[in-house]
N, CA and C of each residue as an Amber inpcrd file, in Angstrom:
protein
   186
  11.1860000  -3.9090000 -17.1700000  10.5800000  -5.1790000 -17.5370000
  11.2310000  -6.3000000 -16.7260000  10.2450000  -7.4360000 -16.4630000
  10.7120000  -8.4120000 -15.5030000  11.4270000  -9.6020000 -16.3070000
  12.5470000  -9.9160000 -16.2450000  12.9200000 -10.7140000 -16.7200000
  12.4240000 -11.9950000 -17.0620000  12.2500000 -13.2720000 -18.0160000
  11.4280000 -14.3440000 -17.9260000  12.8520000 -15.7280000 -17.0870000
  13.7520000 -14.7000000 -17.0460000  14.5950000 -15.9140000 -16.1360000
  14.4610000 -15.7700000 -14.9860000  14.0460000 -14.6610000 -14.1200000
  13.7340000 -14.1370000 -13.0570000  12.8750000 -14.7980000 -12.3280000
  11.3360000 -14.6440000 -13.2410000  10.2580000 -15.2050000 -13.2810000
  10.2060000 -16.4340000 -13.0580000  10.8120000 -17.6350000 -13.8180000
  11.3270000 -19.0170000 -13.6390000  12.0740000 -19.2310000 -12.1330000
  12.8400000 -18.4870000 -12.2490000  13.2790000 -18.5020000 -10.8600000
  12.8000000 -18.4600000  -9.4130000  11.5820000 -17.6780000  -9.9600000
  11.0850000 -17.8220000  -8.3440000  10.2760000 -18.6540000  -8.5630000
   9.3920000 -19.0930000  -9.8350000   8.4660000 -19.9320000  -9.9330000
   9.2850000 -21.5870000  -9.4220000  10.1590000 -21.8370000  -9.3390000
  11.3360000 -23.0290000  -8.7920000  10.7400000 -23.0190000  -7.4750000
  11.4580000 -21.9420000  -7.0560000  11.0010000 -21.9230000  -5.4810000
   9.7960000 -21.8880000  -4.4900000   8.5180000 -22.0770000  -5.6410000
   6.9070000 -21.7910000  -5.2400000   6.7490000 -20.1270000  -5.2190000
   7.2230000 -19.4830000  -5.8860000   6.6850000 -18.0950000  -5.6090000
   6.6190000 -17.3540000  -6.9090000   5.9260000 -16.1690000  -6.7320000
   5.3010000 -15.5860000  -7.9230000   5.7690000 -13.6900000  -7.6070000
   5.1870000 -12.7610000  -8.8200000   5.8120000 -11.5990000  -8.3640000
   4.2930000 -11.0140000  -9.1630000   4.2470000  -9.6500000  -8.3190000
   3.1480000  -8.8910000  -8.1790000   3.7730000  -7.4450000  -8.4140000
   3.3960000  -6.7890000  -9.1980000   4.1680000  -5.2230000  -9.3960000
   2.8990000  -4.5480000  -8.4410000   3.3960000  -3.6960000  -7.7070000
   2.4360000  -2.4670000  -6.7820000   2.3520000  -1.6950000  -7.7190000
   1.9670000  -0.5590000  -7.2530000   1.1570000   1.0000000  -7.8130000
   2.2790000   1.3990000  -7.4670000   3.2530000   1.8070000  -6.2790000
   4.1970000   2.4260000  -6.1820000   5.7020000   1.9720000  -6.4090000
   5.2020000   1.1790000  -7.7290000   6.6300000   0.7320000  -8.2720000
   7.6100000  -0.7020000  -7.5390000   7.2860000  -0.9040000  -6.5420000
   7.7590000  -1.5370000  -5.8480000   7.3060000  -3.1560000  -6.0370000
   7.6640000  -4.2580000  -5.9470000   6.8990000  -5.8190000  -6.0920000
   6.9980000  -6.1480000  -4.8840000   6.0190000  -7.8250000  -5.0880000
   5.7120000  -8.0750000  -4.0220000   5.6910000 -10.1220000  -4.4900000
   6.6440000 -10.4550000  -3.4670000   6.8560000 -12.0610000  -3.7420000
   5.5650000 -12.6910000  -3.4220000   4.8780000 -13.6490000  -4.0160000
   4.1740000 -14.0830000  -3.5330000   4.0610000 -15.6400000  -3.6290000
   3.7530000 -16.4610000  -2.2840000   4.2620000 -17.6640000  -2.4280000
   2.5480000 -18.6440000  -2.8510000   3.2140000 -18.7810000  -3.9900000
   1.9860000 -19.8820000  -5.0070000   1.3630000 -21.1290000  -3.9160000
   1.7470000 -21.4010000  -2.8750000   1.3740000 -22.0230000  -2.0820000
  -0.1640000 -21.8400000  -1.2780000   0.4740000 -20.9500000  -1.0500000
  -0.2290000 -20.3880000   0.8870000  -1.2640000 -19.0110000   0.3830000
  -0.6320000 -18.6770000  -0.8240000  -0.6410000 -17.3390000  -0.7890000
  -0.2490000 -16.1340000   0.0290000   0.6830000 -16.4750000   0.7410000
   1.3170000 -15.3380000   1.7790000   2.1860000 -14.2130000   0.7180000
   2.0960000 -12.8440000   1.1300000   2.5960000 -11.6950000   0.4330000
   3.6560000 -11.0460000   1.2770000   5.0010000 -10.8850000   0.6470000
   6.0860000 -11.0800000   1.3340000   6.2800000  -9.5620000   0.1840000
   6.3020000  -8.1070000   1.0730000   5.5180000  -6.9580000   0.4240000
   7.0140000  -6.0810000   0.1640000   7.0790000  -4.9570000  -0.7030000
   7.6010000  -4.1160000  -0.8020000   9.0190000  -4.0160000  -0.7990000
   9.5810000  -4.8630000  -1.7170000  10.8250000  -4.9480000  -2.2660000
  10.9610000  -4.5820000  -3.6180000  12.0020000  -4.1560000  -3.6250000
  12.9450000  -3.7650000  -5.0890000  13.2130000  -5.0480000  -6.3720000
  13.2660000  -4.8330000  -7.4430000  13.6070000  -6.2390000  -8.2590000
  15.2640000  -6.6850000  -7.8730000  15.8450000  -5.2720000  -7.3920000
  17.5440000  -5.6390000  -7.4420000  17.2940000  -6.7250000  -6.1300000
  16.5800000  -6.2710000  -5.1770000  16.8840000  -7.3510000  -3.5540000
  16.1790000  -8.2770000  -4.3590000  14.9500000  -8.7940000  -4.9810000
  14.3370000 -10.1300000  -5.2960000  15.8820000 -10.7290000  -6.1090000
  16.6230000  -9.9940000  -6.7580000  17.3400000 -10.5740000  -7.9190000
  18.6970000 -11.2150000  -6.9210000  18.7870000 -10.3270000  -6.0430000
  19.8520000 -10.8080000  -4.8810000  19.5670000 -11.6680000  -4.0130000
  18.2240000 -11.8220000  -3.5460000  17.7660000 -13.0730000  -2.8940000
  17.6790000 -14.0190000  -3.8170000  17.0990000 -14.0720000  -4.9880000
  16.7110000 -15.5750000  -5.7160000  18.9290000 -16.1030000  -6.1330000
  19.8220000 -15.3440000  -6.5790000  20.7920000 -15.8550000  -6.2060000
  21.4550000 -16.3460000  -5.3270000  21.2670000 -15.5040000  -3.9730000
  21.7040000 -16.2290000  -3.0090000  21.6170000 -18.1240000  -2.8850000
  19.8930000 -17.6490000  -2.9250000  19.1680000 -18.8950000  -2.7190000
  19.8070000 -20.2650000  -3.6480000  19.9410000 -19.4670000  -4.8820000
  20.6760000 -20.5050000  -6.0030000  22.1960000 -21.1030000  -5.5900000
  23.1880000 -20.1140000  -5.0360000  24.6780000 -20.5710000  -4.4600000
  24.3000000 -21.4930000  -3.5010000  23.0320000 -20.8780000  -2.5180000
  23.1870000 -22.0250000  -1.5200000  22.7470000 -23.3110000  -2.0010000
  21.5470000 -23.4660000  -2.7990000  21.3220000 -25.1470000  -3.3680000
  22.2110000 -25.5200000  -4.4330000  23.0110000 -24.4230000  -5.0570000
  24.4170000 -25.4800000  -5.4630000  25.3230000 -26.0350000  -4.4960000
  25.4210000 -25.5770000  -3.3040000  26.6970000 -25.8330000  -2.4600000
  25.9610000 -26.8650000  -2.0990000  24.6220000 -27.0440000  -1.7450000
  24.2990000 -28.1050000  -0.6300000  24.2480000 -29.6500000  -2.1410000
  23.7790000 -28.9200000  -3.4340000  23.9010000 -30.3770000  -4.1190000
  24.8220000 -31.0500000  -4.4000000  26.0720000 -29.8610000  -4.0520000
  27.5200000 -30.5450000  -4.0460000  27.6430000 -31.3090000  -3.3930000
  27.7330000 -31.0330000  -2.4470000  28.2580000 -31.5350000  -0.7240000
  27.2980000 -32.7990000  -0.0190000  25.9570000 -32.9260000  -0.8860000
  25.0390000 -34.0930000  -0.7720000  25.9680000 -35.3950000  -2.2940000
């Protein structure tokens, strides 16, 4: 199950999540609609943190 903090999380960043047939998701940016395909929830869960350290460091440092 997808987390609803997860979910929030990418919804921050303009993007949305799509479960495949073969288990796998797929980011999708609420914008454009571009499909950014065939990742794991652990890499989405490791990218949307990354993403989070880096806009804490930069709201620091602004």
């Amino acid at each position: 199950m997808i987390s609803v903090d997860l979910q929030s999380g990418l919804y921050h960043y303009g993007l949305g999540l799509l479960k495949r047939e073969d288990g796998l998701y797929c980011l999708v940016d609420l914008d454009t609609g571009e499909w950014y395909e065939k990742m794991t929830i652990y890499y989405i869960q490791r990218l949307l943190k990354q993403w989070n350290q880096k806009r804490k460091l930069f709201v620091h440092l602004s």
